[in-house]
N, C-alpha and C positions, 0 to 999 in steps of 0.2 A: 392681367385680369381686367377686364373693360366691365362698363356700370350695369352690363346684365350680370354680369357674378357676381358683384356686389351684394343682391341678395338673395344670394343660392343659399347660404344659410347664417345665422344671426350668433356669430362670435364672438366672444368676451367682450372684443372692443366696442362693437356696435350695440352692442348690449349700453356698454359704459357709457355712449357717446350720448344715447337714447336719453339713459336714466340723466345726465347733467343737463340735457333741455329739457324736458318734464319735471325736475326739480325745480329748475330755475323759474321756465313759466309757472309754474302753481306761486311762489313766494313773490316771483314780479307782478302777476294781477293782482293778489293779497294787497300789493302794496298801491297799485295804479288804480282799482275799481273805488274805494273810497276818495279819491281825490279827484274824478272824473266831475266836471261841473260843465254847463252852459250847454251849447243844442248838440255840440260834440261828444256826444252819452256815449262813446265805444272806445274801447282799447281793440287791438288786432294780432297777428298770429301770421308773418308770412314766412311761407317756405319756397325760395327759388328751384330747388330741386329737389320735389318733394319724393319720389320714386311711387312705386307701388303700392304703399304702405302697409307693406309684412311682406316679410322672408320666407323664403317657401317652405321652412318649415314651421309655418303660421303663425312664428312671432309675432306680433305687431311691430312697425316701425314708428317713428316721428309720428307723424300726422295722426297714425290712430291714435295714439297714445294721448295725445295733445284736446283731440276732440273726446276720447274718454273722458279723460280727467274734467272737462268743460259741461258736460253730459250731467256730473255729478256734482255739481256746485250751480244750487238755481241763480243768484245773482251774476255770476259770471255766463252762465247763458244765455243771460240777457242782454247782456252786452258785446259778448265778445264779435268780432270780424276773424274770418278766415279765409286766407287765400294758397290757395296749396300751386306750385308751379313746376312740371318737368315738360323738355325739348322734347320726351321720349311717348309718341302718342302709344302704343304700349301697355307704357308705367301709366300712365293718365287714365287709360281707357279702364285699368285695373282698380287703381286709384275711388276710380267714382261709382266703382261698383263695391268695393270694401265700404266706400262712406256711405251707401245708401243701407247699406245692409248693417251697419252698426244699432246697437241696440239703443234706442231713447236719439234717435240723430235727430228725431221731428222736435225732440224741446229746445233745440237752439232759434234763437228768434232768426238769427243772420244766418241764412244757408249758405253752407260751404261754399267756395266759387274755386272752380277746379281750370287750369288755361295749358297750352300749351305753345310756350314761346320758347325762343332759343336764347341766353340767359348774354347779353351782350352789352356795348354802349348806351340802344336803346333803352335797354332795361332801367338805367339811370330815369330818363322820362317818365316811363312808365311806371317806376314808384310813388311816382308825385302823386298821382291818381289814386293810385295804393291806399297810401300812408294817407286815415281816417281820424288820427290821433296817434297815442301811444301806441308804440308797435315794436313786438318783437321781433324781430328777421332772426330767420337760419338758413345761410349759403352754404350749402353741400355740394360741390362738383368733385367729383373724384378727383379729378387731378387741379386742373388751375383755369380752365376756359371759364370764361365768365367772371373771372371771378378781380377788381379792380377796386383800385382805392378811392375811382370816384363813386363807384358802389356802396362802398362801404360808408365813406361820408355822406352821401343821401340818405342813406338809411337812418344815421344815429343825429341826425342836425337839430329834431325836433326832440321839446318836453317829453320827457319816459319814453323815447325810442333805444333801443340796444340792441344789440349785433353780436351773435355770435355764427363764426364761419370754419372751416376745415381749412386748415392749411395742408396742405400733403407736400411737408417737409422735402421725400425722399426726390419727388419730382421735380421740385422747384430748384434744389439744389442742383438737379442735374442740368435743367433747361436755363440756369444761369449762363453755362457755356455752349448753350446750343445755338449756333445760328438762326435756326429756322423758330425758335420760340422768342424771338428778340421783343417783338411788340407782345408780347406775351405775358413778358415779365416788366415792359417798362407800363405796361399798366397796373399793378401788383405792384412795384416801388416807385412807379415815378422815373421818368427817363433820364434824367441826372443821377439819381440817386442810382438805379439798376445798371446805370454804367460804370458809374464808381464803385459799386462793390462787385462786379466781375474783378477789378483790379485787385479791389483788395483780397479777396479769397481766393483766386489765381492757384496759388502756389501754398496754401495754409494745410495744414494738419486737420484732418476732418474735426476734432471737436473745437477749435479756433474758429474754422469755417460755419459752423454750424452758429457759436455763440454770436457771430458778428451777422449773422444771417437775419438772427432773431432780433437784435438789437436795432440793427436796420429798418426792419418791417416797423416794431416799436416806432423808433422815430419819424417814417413817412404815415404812421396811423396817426400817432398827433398832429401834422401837418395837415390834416384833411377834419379836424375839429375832433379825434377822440381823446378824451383827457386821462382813459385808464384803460392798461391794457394786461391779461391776464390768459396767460397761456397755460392750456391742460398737455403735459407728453404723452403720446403713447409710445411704446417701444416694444423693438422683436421680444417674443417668446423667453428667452436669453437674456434678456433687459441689457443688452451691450449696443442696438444698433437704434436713432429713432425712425419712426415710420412717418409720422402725420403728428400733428395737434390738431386740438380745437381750442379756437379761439374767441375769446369773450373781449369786447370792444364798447365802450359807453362812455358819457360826458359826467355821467352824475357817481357819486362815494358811495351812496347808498348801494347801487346797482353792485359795483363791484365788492362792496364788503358780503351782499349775499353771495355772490356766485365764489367767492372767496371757502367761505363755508359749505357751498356743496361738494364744491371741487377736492377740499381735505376730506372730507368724509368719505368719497370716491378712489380716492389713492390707495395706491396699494404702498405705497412708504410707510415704514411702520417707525420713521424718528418721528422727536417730542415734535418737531418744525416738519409738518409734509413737504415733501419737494412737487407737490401736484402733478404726478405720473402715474399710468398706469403698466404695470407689465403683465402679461397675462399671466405668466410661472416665474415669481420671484426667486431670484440667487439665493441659492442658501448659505452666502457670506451677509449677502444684503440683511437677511432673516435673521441669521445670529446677532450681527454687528451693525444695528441700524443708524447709527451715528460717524460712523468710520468715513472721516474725509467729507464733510458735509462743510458747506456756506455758512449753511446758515442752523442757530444754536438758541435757545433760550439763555444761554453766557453771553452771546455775541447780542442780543436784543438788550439786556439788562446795559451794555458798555452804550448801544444807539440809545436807549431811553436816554438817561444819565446825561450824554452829549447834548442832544435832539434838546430836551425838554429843560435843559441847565437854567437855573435861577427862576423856575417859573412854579406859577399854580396853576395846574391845567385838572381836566375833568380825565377819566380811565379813556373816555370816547375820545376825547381830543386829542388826545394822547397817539393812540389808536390810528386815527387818519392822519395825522402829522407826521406819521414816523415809517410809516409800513407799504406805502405808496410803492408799487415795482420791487416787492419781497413777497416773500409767500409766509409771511407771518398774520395771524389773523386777531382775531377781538381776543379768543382760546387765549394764544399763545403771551400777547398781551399783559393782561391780565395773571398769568402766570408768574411772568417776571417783574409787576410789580409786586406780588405779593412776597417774592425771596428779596427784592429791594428793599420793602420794608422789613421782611425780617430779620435782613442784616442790617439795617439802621441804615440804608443809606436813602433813603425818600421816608417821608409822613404821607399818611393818608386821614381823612377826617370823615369818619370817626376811626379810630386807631382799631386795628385786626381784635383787642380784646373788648370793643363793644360792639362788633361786628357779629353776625349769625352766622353759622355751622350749615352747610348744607352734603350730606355726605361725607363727613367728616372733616369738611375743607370749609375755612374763613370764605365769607361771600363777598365780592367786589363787585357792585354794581358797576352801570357805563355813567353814571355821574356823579361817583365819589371824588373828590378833589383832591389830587397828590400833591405834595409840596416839592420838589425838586430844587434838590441844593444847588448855591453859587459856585 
């Protein structure tokens, strides 16, 4: 399938991919436009590969979506920057005839800016130019062109910039061993690193391969200044093969505790701990037995609190980002396990569960109740 099928028509996943950037941007300007000060009055909105924007059976994609939502929020259309980009004149040509035709496009103050470049090393340069302030990016190349780690570092170096991009798992795993994709992939890990892990995955068991795959990228994303890294799976039909992620990349806690919270809410996992995946037709063992053989547990967070937080008085928040950093445990989950902590006596919280409010029939734990954590 090459990037013109892509969108022949608008599938569960690109559905789901849609909904986690339009979540995300609506909660990250929420949070960027009140803290915008000095002659820098704009946050921004870039998309490397922006495509057409809608599926031909006239879903919207990204970009409409994006300028939608912008449309309907007058202080964020006063502010915002947009820059939409595909190689593909096309998708472009199509592109700026959806955005003129959208309804209420004339109330944004910053007119769209629509380009069509080929997404490469330059590109790095010409972010600089970009990048107006705070800015979201979303890299979408089908497969892996374009797409590099000094990219990705450009993008997230400055205050309230974050990154999210499409890894397409299935490709990259195969173009590890491909000769002809070598510079390909040592831009994606890093030429030291992308030769070291041909070695090591060589001869591995596909889901070995696949864990050391991810853990890698992980660690050359740090290396290029992102300090939290947070991967959404998708997977076959089947839920037994993965396809692609999208991946969310940022310097700041804040950013990742929201997209934290979209991404569970997006899962199709139905344990107390989302595994942040989507499958499109869940196993009906999965369905029954959502806990069977899982990492990770609201038992298993109560034994890390307990450790993590031993001899101290910390806040439910502090707590929170101290402990959860590269888990898919959220504020939710949290919170959850402190409240059977304190109910089996092994942490205090102040004010103690029975002078605390009921909400839904459940004890309320703020994010600045103080826990006591024993020695």
């Amino acid at each position: 399938m090459g990037t013109e099928d892509y969108y022949n028509s608008s599938d569960p996943q690109n559905l789901v991919k849609t909904m986690i950037l339009t979540k995300y941007f609506t909660a990250w300007s929420q949070i960027i436009l009140p803290n915008l000060r000095g002659s820098g009055d704009r946050l921004a909105y870039v998309d490397l590969f922006a495509g057409p924007g809608a599926f031909e059976d006239g879903i919207l994609s990204t970009p409409l979506e994006i300028l939608t939502t912008a449309i309907g929020n007058p202080k964020l259309r006063a502010h915002l920057v947009t820059h939409f980009n595909d190689e593909n004149r096309a998708f472009t040509l199509l592109l700026e005839g959806r955005i003129r035709d959208l309804v209420g496009i004339e109330k944004l103050r910053y007119p769209p800016r629509v380009s069509t470049v080929a997404v490469g090393s330059a590109m790095v340069d010409v972010l600089q130019e970009i990048c107006v302030g705070p800015t979201l990016f979303f890299v979408d190349p089908w497969g892996y062109k374009g797409l590099s780690l000094d990219l990705i570092g450009t993008a997230i170096k400055s205050w309230g910039c974050d990154c999210i991009f499409f890894f397409n798992y299935n490709r990259i795993n195969l173009g590890l061993s491909n000769p002809y994709v070598v510079e390909r992939m040592d831009d994606l890990f890093g030429t030291a690193r992308a030769a070291q892990l041909r070695a090591k995955v060589e001869a591995l068991a596909p889901i070995e391969r696949q864990a050391i795959i991810m853990d890698e990228l992980t660690e050359a994303l740090r290396e290029v200044g992102v300090n939290f890294v947070l991967p959404f799976e998708f997977k076959s039909s089947q839920g037994q093969r993965t396809s692609h992620y999208i991946i969310f990349a940022s310097k700041a806690f804040i950013g990742y505790h929201v997209m934290k919270e979209v991404m569970a809410k997006l899962s199709t996992d139905r344990g107390e701990v989302k595994g942040f995946e989507f499958v499109p037709r869940m196993a009906l063992q999965s369905a029954l037995f959502p806990d069977t053989g899982r990492p990770f547990s609201i038992a298993s967070l109560k034994l890390i609190l307990l450790r993590s937080c031993r001899g101290l008085v910390v806040s439910v928040r502090t707590a929170y980002e101290s402990t959860t950093v590269d888990t898919p445990y959220t504020l939710r989950n949290v919170k959850d396990a402190i409240r059977e902590l304190e109910m089996e006596g092994h942490v205090t919280v102040a004010p103690p569960a029975s002078k605390r409010p009921k909400r839904h029939g459940e004890v309320t734990l703020a994010d600045d109740k103080m826990v006591t954590f024993p020695a």
